[in-house]
C-alpha positions in Angstrom: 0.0 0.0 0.0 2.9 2.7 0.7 4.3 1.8 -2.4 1.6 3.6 -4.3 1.8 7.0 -2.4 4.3 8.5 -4.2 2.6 7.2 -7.7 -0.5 8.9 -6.4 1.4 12.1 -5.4 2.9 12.2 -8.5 -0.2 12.3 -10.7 -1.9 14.4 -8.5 1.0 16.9 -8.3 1.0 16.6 -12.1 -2.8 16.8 -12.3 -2.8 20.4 -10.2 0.1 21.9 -12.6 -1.5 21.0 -15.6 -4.4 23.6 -14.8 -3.9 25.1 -18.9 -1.5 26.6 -20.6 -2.0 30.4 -20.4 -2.3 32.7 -23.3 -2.0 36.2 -23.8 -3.9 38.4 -26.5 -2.9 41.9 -28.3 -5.1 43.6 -30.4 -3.8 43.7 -34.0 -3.5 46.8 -35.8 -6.0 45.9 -38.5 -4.6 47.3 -42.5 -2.2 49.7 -40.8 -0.6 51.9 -43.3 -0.3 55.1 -41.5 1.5 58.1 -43.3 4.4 59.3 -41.6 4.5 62.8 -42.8 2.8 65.4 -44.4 3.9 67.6 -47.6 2.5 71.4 -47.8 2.5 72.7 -51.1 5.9 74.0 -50.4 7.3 71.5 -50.2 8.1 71.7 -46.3 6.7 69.6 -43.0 3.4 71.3 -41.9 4.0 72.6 -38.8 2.0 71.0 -36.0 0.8 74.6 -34.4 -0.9 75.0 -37.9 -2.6 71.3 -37.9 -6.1 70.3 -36.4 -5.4 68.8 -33.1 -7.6 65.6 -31.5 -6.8 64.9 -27.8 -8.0 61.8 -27.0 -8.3 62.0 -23.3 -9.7 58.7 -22.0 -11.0 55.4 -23.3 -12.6 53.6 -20.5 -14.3 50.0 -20.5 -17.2 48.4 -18.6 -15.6 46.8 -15.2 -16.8 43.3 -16.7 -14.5 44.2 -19.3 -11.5 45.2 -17.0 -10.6 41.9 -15.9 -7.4 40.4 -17.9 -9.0 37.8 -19.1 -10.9 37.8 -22.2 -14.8 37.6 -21.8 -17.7 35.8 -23.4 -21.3 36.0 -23.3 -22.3 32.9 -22.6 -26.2 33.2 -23.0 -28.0 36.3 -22.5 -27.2 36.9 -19.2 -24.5 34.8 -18.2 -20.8 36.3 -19.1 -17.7 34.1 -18.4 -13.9 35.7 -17.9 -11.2 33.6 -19.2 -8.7 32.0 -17.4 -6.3 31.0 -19.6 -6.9 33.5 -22.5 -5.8 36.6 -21.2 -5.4 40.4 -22.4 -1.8 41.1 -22.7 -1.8 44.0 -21.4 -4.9 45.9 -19.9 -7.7 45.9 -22.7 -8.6 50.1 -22.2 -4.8 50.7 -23.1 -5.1 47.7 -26.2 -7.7 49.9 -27.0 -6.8 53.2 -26.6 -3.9 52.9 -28.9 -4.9 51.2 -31.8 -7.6 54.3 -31.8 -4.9 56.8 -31.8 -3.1 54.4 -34.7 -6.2 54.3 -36.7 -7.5 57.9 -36.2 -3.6 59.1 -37.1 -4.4 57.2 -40.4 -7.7 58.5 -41.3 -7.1 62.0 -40.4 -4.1 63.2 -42.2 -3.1 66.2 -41.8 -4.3 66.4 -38.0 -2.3 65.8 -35.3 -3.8 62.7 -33.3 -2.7 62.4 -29.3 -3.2 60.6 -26.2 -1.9 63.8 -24.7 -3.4 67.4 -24.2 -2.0 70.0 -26.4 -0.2 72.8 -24.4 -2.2 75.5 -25.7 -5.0 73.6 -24.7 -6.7 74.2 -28.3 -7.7 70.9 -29.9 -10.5 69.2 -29.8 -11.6 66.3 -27.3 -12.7 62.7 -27.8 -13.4 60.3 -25.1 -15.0 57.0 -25.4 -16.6 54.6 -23.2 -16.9 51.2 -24.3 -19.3 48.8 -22.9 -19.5 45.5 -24.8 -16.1 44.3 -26.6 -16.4 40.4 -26.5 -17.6 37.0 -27.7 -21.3 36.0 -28.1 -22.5 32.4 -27.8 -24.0 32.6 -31.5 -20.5 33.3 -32.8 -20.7 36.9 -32.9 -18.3 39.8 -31.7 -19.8 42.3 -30.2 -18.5 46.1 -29.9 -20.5 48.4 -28.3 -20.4 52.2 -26.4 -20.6 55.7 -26.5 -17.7 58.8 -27.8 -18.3 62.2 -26.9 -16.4 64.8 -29.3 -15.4 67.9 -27.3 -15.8 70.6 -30.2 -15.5 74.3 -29.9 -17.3 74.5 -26.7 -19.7 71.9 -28.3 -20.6 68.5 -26.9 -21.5 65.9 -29.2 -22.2 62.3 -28.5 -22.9 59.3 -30.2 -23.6 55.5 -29.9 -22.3 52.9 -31.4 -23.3 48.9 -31.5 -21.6 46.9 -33.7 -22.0 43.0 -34.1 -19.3 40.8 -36.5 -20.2 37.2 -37.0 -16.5 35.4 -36.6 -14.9 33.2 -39.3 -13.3 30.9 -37.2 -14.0 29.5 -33.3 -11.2 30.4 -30.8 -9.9 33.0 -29.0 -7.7 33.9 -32.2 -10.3 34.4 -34.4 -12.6 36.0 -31.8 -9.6 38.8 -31.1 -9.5 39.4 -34.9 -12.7 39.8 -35.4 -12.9 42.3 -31.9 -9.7 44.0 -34.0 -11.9 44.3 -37.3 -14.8 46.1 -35.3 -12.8 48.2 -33.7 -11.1 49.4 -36.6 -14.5 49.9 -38.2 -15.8 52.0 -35.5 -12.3 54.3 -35.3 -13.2 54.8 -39.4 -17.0 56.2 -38.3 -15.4 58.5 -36.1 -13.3 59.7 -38.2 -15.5 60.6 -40.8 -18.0 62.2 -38.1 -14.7 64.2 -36.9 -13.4 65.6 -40.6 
């Protein structure tokens, strides 16, 4: 009988470490090709004092959505966190600089920033997302609110989109998250030009 106690405490110990092999998740910059500078007619850089300016002072997520794991609606009340498929780094970050990344792209000539202007003259965008995960039916869902700080004027807008994923997984899921995300920055551009 004492023979088998270490055999037993061997596959238990293995048994307890073999909990899943964690994975971790960045959002992929989806078709980035972002210009790196901008002509005038003269020739010369613009100067920045003479471009557009777009602060974008916060982008905030629902607390469901602040865990590091990954998250997935499991029916339509029930959301599950991931364990072992994690955020690489915190998900508001992952998802305030791909913004800047695709807003830099899709409004040249402006000078897009995560950081207030010292003059203080630009305008404002903050954005409050409260739905950026995985649906039992296979769908992505990306949803929220921005507010554009214009001129003294407050604007704000919803937005709700829903991507039906190629692929299962957590792989195809964070692509598919990507591709929304990307879609939405490109609405907000447009509304901002």
């Amino acid at each position: 009988m004492m023979k088998w106690i270490p055999v037993v405490l061997a596959l238990f110990l293995a048994a307890c470490s073999s909990d899943g092999k964690k994975t971790y998740y960045q959002l992929p910059t989806v078709n980035s090709s972002a210009p790196v500078a901008v002509v005038s007619a003269g020739g010369g850089l613009t100067p920045a004092a003479q471009k557009p300016k777009l602060w974008i002072s916060q982008v905030s997520v629902a607390d469901f959505l602040g865990t590091s794991g990954l998250v997935y609606q499991t029916n339509d009340v029930q959301y599950v966190m991931a364990a072992n498929n994690l955020w690489a780094s915190p998900l508001d970050q992952q998802l305030q600089q791909t913004l800047q990344t695709y807003l830099g792209r899709n409004l040249p000539g402006w000078v897009v920033s995560g950081q207030q202007a010292s003059d203080g003259n630009q305008e404002q965008l903050s954005v409050n997302v409260t739905g950026f995960h995985g649906r039992y039916d296979g769908t992505a869902v990306i949803s929220g609110t921005w507010t554009l700080t214009r001129d003294g004027q407050v604007s704000q807008h919803n937005f709700n989109i829903e991507l039906k994923q190629n692929q299962d997984g957590y792989d195809a899921l964070v692509r598919t998250l990507a591709t929304g995300w990307e879609q939405e920055a490109n609405s907000i551009a447009l509304q901002i030009r």
